[in-house]
Structure formats: C-alpha cells, structure tokens
C-alpha positions as CSV (number, residue, x, y, z in Angstrom):
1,X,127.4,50.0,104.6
2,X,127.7,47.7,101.9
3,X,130.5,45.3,102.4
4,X,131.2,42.4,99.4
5,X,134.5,40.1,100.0
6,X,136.1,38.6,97.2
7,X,138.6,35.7,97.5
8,X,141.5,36.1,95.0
9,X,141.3,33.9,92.0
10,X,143.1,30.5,91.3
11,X,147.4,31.4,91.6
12,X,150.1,29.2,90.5
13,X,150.5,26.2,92.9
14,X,152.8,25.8,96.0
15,X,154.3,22.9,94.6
16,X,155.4,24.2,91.6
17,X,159.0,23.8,91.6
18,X,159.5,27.2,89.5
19,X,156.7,28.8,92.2
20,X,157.9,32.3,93.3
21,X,157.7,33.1,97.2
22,X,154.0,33.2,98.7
23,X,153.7,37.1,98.5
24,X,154.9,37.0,94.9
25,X,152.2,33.9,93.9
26,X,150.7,35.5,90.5
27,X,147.0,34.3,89.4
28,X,147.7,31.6,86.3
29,X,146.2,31.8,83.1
30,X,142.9,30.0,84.0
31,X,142.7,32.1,87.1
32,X,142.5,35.6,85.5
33,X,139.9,34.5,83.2
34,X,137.9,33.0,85.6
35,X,138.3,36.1,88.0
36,X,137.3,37.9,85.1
37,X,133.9,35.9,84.4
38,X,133.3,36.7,88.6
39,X,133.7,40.0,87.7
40,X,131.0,40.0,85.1
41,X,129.2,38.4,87.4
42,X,129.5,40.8,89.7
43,X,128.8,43.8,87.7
44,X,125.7,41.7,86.7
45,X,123.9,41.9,89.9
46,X,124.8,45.8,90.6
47,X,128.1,45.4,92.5
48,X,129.3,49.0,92.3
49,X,131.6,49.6,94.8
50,X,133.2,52.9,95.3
51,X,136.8,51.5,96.7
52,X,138.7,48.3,96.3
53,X,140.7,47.3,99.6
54,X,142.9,44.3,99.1
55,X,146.1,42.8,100.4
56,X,149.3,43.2,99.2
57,X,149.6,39.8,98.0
58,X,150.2,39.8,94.0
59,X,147.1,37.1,93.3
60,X,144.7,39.5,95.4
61,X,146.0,42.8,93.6
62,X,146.0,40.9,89.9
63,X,142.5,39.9,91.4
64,X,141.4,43.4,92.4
65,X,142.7,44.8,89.2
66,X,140.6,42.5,86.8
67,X,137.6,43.4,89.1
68,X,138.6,46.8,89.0
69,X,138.5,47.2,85.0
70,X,135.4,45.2,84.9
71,X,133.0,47.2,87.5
72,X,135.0,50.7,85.9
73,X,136.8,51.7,88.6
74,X,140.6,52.7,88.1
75,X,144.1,52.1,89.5
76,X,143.5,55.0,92.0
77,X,140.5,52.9,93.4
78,X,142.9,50.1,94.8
79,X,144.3,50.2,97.7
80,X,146.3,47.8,99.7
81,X,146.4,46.9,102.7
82,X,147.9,44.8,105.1
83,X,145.4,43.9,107.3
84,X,144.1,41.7,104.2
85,X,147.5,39.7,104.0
86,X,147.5,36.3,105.1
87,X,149.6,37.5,108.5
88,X,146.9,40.5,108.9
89,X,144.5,40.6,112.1
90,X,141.0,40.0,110.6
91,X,139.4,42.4,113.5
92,X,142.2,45.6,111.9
93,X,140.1,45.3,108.7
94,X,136.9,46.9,110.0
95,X,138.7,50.2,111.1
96,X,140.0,50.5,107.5
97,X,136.7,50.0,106.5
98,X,134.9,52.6,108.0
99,X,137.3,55.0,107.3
100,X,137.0,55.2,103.7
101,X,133.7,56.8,104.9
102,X,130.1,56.0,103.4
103,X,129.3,53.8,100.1
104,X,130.2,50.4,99.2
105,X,133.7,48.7,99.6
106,X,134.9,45.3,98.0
107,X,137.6,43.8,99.8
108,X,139.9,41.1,97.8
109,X,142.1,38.9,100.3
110,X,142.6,35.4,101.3
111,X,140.4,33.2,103.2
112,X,142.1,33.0,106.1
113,X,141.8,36.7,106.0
114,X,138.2,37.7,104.8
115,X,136.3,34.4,105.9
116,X,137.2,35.2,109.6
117,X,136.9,39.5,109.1
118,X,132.8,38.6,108.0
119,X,132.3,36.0,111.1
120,X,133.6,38.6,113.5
121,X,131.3,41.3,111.8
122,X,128.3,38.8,112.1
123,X,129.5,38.3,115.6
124,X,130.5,34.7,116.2
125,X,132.6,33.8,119.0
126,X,135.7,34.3,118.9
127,X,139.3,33.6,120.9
128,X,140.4,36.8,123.0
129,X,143.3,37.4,124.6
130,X,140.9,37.3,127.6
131,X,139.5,34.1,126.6
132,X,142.0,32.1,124.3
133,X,140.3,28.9,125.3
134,X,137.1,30.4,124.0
135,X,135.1,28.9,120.7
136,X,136.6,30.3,117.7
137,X,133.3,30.3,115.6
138,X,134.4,33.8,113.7
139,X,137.7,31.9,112.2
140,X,135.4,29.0,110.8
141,X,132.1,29.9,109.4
142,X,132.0,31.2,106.6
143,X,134.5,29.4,103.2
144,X,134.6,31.2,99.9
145,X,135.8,29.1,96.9
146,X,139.2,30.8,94.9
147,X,137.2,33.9,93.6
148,X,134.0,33.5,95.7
149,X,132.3,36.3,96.9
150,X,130.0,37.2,100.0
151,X,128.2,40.6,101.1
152,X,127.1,42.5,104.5
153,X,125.3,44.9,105.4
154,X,127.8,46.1,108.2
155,X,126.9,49.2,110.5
156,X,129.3,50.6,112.3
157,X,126.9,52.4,115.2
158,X,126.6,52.0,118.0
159,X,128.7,49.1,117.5
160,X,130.2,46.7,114.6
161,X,127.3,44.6,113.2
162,X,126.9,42.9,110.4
163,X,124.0,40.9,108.2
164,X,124.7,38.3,105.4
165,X,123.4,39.4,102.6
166,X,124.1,37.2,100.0
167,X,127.1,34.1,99.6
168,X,127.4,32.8,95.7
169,X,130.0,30.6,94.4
170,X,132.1,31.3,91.5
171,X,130.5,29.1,89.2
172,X,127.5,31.1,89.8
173,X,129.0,34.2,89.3
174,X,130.4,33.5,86.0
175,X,126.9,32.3,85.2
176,X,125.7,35.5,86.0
177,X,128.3,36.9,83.9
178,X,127.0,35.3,81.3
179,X,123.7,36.7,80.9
C-alpha cells in the first residue's frame, strides 16, 4: 500500500502573544499558500490518494483540507484521528491505516508524530516497554520540513514493512507545482 506523510504547513508561532492554545494553532497566511503550492506539487507527480488521515490539530486539518481541494478529494475524504496528534502513539497509526483497506492514504500530522510512524514502518529500533533503554532509531530518522512530504510502500503481511519510496522537501514540491 501506498503510504505518503505530509507535515502540516507553517502555523502561527508559539510566541505570539495573541497565539491561541496548541490544538487551536491555525496555518498563517504564508502557510496555506505554501501548503497549497505542496499540493500542486503533489498532484504533479500522481499523488492520488483515496483517504486523507490527519490529526485533530487545526494546522493539520487546514493542511489536509487545502491538499484535499487540490488532489479533488472532498470533506468526506478527511478524517481525523488521534493517533496523528502530537500526544498520539506513532505505532496506533498503522492499525488505522490498514483498515481503510486497499489504495493509497496521505496522512497529515506533526513530526513528532509521522517522522517516528515511517521509522517504525521501516523498522528502526525502537524503545519497548521491554527494552526502554533500547536505541530509539524509529523516533529520529527521518525529519520532514513544515509541509514536507515522504512515501512507503508499506505491506501489511505477514508483518508491518515498509520501503522509502521517495523524501522531497517543500521547496521542491512547490517547484513541481510549478510545472
């Protein structure tokens, strides 16, 4: 199955005195529009997935509903989910995953979310419960830039495994887009 992670685009700044809480963080101005040149991107090199999984955070679900209208998928196609949050267990997403059944899914979260979801499906190291002295190479592998975007080929049979496929940077994307 085809598997492409997008990080949310650029959202107002912690700092901001007139920031809202973290769950209510909105993309700004410059954000949306760059999200929206991703998109193109996207679209551009045949990203048609089928479903849009995101967490519940307002940046990611602004973020998946730019992509959304872009690759022609509607409101229906988004669904969030916590696992994707910030708090959510990385290893929960794959579950979710394969049970929106075959085709391609894009899933928009954070990168403390998504980075660490792909290194577990690649099958880094990781800290268990059994092992929480263990390397934690899943957590720190891969980094996506604010609206950066990576696919796998995941399989799910006999056992979760996973395949890079392809890591590209914003600026590239909206490159792409450009085309």
């Amino acid at each position: 199955m085809e598997v492409t992670f997008l990080r949310h685009g650029i959202a107002v700044d912690r700092s901001d005195p007139l920031c809202p809480p973290d769950i209510d963080r909105p993309l700004t101005l410059d954000g949306k529009n760059r999200t929206e040149g991703v998109a193109r991107g996207l679209k551009a090199i045949g990203l048609r997935p089928r479903i849009i999984l995101t967490s519940p955070y307002l940046r990611c679900v602004q973020t998946a509903r730019v992509t959304a209208q872009v690759l022609g998928l509607t409101k229906q196609d988004v669904l969030p989910i916590e696992c994707l949050s910030p708090e959510g267990d990385p290893r929960a997403l794959w579950p979710e995953v394969a049970a929106t059944g075959d085709g391609p899914v894009l899933c928009i979260g954070h990168g403390g979310s998504i980075e660490p979801a792909a290194g577990i499906a690649v099958g880094l190291p990781t800290r268990t419960v059994d092992n929480p002295d263990g390397p934690d190479f899943a957590f720190r592998s891969f980094h996506l830039k604010k609206a950066g975007a990576m696919q796998l080929e995941v399989d799910f049979e006999p056992e979760l495994s996973a395949k890079l496929s392809w890591l590209m940077s914003p600026k590239l994307l909206r490159q792409l887009g450009r085309s």
